[in-house]
C-alpha positions as CSV (number, residue, x, y, z in Angstrom):
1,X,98.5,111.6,76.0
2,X,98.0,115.1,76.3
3,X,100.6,116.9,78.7
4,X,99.1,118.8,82.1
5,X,100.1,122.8,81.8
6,X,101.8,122.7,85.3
7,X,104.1,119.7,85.8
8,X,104.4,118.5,89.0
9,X,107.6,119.5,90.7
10,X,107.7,121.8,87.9
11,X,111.1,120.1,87.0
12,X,113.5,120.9,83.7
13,X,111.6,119.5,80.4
14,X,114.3,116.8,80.3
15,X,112.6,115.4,83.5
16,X,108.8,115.5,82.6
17,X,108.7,114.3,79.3
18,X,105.3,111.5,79.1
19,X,107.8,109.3,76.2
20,X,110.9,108.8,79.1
21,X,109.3,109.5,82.3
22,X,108.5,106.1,84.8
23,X,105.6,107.9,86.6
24,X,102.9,109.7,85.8
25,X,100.4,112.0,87.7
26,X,96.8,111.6,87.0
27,X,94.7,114.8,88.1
28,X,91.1,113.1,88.6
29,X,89.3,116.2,89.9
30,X,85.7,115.0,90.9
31,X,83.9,115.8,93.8
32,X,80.7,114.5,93.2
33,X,80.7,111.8,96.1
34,X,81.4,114.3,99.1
35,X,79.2,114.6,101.5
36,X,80.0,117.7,103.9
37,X,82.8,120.0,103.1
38,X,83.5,120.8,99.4
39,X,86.9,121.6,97.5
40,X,87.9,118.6,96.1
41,X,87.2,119.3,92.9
42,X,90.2,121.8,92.7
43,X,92.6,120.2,95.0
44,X,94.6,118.5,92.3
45,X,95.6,122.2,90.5
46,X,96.5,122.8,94.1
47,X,98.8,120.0,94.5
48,X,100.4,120.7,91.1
49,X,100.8,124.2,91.8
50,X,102.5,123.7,95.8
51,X,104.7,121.3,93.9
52,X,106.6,124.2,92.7
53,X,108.1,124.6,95.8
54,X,108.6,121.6,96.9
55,X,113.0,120.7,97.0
56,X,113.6,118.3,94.5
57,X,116.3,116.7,96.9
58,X,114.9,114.4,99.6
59,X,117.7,114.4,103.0
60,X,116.2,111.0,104.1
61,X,116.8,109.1,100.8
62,X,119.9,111.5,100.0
63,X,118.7,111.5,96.4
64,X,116.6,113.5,93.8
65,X,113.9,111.0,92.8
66,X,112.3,113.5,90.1
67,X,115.4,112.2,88.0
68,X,113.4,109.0,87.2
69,X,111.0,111.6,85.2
70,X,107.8,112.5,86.4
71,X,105.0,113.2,83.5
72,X,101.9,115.2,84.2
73,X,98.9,114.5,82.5
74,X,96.3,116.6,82.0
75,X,92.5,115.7,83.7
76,X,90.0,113.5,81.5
77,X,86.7,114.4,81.0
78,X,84.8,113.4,84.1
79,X,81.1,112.2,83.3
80,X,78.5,113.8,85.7
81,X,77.3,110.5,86.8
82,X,79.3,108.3,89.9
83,X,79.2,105.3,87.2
84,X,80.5,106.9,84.4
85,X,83.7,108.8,86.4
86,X,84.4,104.9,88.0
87,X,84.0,104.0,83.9
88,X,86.5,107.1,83.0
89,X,89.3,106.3,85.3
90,X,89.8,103.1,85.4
91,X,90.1,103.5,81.4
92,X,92.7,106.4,82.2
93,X,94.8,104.6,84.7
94,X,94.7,101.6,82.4
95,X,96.3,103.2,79.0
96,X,98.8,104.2,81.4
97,X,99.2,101.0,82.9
98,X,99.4,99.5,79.3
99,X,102.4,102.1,78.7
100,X,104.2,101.1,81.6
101,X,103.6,104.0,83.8
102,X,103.4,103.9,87.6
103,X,100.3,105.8,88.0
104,X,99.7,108.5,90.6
105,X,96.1,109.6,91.0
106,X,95.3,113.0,92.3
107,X,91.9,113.5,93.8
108,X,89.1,114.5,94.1
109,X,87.4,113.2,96.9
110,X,87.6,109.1,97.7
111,X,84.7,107.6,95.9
112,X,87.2,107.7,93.0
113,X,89.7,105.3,94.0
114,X,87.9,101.9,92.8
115,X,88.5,102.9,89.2
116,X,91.6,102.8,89.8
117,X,92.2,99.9,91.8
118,X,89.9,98.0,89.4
119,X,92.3,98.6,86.5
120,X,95.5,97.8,88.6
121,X,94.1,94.2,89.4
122,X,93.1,93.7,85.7
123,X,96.7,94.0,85.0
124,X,98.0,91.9,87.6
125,X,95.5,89.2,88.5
126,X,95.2,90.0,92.0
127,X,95.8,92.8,94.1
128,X,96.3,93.9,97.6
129,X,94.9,97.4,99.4
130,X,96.6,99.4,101.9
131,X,94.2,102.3,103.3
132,X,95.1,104.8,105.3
133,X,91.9,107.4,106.5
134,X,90.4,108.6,109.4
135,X,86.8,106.6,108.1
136,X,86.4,103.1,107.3
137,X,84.2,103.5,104.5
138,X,82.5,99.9,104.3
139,X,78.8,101.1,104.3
140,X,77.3,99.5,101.6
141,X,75.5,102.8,100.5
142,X,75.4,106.7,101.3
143,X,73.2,108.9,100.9
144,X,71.6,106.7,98.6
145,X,74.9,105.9,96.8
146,X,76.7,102.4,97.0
147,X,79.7,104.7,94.9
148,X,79.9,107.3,97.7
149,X,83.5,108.1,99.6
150,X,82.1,106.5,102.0
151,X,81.6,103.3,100.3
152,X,84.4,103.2,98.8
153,X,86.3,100.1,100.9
154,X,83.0,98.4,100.6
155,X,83.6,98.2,96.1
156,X,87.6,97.1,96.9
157,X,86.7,95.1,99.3
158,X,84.6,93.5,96.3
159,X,87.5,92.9,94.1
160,X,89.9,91.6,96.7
161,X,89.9,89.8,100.0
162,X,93.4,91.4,100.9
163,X,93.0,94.5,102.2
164,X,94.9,96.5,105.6
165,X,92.7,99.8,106.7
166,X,94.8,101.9,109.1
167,X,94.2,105.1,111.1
168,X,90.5,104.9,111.6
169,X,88.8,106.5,114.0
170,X,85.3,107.1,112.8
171,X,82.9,104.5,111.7
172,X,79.1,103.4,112.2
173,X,78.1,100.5,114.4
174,X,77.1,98.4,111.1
175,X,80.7,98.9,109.9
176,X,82.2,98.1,113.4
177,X,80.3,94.9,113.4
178,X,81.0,94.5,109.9
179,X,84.7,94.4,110.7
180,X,84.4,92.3,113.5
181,X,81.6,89.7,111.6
182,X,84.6,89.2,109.0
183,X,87.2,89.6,110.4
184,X,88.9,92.1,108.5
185,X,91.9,93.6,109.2
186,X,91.3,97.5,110.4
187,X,93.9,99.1,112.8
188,X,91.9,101.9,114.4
189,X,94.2,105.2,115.4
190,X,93.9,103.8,119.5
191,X,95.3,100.8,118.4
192,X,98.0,101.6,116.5
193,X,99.2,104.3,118.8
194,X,98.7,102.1,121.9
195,X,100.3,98.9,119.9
196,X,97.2,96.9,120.1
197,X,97.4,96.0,116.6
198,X,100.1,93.8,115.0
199,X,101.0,96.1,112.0
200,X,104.4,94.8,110.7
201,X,102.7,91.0,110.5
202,X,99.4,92.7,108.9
203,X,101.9,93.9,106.5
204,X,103.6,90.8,105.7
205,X,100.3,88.9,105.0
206,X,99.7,91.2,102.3
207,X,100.1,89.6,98.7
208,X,101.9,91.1,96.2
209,X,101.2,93.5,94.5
210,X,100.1,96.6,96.6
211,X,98.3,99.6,96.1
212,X,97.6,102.8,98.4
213,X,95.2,104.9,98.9
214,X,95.6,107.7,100.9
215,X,92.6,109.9,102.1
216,X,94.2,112.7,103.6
217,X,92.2,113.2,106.6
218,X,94.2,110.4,107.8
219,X,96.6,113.0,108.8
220,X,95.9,115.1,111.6
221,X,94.6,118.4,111.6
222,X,98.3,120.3,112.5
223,X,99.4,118.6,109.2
224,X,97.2,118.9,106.7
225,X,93.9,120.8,107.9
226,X,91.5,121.5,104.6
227,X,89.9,118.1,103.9
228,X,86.2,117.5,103.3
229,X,85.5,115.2,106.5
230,X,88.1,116.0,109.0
231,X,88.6,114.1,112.6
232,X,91.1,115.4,115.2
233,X,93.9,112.9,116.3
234,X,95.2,111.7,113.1
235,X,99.2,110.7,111.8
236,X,101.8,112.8,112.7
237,X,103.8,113.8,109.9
238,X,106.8,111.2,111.1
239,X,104.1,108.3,111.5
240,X,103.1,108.5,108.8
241,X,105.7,108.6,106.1
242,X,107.6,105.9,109.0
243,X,104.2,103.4,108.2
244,X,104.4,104.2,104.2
245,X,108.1,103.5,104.1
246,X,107.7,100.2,105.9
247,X,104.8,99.4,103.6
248,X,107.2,100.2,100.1
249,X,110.4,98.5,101.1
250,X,108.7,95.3,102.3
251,X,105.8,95.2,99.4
252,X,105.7,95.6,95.9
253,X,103.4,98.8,95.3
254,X,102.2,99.4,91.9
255,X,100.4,102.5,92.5
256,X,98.6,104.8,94.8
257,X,96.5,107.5,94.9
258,X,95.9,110.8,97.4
259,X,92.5,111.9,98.0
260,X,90.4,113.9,99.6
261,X,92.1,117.3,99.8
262,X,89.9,120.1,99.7
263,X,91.3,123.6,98.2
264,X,91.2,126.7,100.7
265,X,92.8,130.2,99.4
266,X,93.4,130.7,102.6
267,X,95.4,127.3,103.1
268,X,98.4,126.8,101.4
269,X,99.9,124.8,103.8
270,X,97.5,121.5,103.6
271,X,98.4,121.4,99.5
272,X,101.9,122.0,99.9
273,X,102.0,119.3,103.0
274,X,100.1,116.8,100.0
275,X,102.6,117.7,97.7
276,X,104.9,116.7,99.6
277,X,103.7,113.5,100.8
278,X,103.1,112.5,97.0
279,X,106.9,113.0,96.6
280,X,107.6,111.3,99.6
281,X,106.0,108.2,98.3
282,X,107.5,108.7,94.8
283,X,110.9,108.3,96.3
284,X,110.7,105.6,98.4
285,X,109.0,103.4,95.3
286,X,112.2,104.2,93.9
287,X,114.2,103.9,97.0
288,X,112.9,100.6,97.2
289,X,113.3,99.6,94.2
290,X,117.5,100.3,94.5
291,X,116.9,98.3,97.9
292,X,115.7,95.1,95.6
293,X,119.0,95.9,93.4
294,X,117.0,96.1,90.9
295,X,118.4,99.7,90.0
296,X,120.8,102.0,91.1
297,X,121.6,105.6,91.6
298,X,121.2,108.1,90.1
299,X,118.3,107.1,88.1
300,X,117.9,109.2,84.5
301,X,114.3,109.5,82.5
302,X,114.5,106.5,80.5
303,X,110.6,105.2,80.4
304,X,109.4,102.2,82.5
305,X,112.2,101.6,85.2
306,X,109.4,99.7,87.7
C-alpha cells in the first residue's frame, strides 16, 4: 500500500503506520458525477490538510481515538469513465478489507459510494445502509447517467433491501412516489425535526452490519457551507453527531464514507468542520466498540482491533 504524503490528523509516525494501524483513510478524489457546483475533486487534500488542526483528544469520549492508528493511503488511479472509478474502488476498499482495515472513504462527490458499499457486502454477505443527505438520490438516471450522485441510492438500493435515508429535503415527484410505492424508509428533515418519523425503531430494524454514507450537504449551510448541491435547513452540528452516535453504539458499522465536499480557498471552515466529523465518527466506532467490552482504553496501534 503506498502511504498518503499528509496523514490524517498528522499524528507521530508510531500512530499512522499502514502495518499496525486499525483504520485507514481512502482519498477517492473524483468528481466526475456532479452536476452543479464543482470542487470535489480536491476536497479530500482539504480534509487531510484541516486535519492538522484538528485536537487529537475528543471531551465527549474523554479519549484520544487516533491511538488505535490511523493510516493514510494515498489516491488510486481513477479511470475517466463512471464504470471504471465504481470498478477502481470497490477493488481499493476491498484489499483493505482483506487486510482487516476499517475503511474510511474520502470523496469526491457521491456517485462514488457504491463501489464501496459493493465490496463491504461482498465481505459480509449482506449489508445495511444508513444515508444521511439533503437529496434522496433514487432516480434511476441523470443527466443521462444511471452512476450519477444522484443515483446513487438507486445502485445500493440494488444490492440491499435495508437501507435508512435521513435528512432529506429535496427530491423529484418520481422519487417521492417511488418512496411511497415501496415503502422505503426515508425520514425527510420536517419529519425528523417535528418527530414524525420513528428513528430509534428505523434504527433497530437495521441488520447487522452497517455502513454510512455521509453527503455533507446534509449539514446545514452555518456548518459546513462549500458543497456541490447545497439546500438550506440541514443538521445542526449537535444533531447530527447525536443521530451518528446513536447509529454506532446500537449497530455494528463496518465503514463509512464522507462525500460531497467541495474545496473553496476561501473556505476553510467547511474542510476543517469535515475533518472533524470524520474523527468524530472514528471515535465513536471505537467508543463503541469499548461499550461492547470488546476492548478497552487506551487503545495502542496494534493492526485490526474491529
Amino acid at each position: 500500500m503506498i502511504v498518503h504524503p499528509k496523514a490524517f490528523l498528522a499524528p507521530e509516525e508510531e500512530f499512522s503506520q499502514y502495518e499496525t494501524a486499525a483504520a485507514a483513510i481512502l482519498p477517492f478524489p473524483y468528481e466526475g458525477g456532479v452536476s452543479y457546483g464543482k470542487g470535489t475533486g480536491e476536497a479530500p487534500d482539504a480534509i487531510l490538510d484541516a486535519s492538522a488542526y484538528v485536537e487529537f483528544y475528543d471531551e465527549v469520549l474523554k479519549a484520544e481515538p487516533y491511538r488505535m492508528g490511523i493510516a493514510t493511503l494515498a489516491a488510486p488511479g481513477i479511470p475517466g469513465t463512471a464504470e471504471g472509478m465504481i470498478q477502481t474502488l470497490y477493488e481499493s476498499t476491498s484489499a483493505l478489507l482483506q487486510d482487516e482495515k476499517f475503511v474510511v472513504v474520502l470523496g469526491g462527490d457521491h456517485s462514488i459510494s457504491s463501489g464501496y458499499f459493493r465490496a463491504l457486502r461482498e465481505k459480509y454477505g449482506q449489508l445495511s445502509c444508513v444515508q444521511l443527505d439533503a437529496h434522496s438520490d433514487l432516480r434511476p438516471e441523470y443527466e443521462g447517467s444511471p452512476l450519477s450522485h444522484a443515483s446513487v441510492m438507486a445502485r445500493i438500493r440494488e444490492m440491499t433491501p435495508h437501507a435508512l435515508q435521513v435528512g432529506i429535503r429535496a427530491m423529484c415527484i418520481e422519487e417521492a412516489q417511488a418512496i411511497a410505492a415501496n415503502n422505503w424508509q426515508v425520514c425527510t428533515m420536517h419529519d425528523f425535526r417535528h418527530g414524525l418519523f420513528d428513528l430509534d425503531s428505523a434504527i433497530q430494524a437495521l441488520p447487522d452490519p452497517v455502513f454510512i454514507t455521509v453527503d455533507v450537504d446534509a449539514f446545514d449551510l452555518s456548518v459546513i457551507a462549500t458543497t456541490g448541491t447545497p439546500e438550506p435547513g440541514g443538521f445542526t452540528w449537535d444533531e447530527a453527531l447525536g443521530l451518528l452516535r446513536k447509529i454506532f453504539f446500537e449497530r455494528n458499522v463496518v465503514g463509512f464514507d464522507v462525500v460531497e465536499l467541495s474545496y473553496d480557498p476561501a473556505d476553510r471552515f467547511s474542510a476543517f468542520s469535515t475533518a472533524r466529523l470524520v474523527y468524530k465518527m472514528l471515535g465513536y466506532k471505537l467508543a463503541a466498540e469499548v461499550a461492547r467490552g470488546r476492548l478497552t482504553w487506551p487503545v495502542k496501534p496494534q493492526g485490526p482491533l474491529f
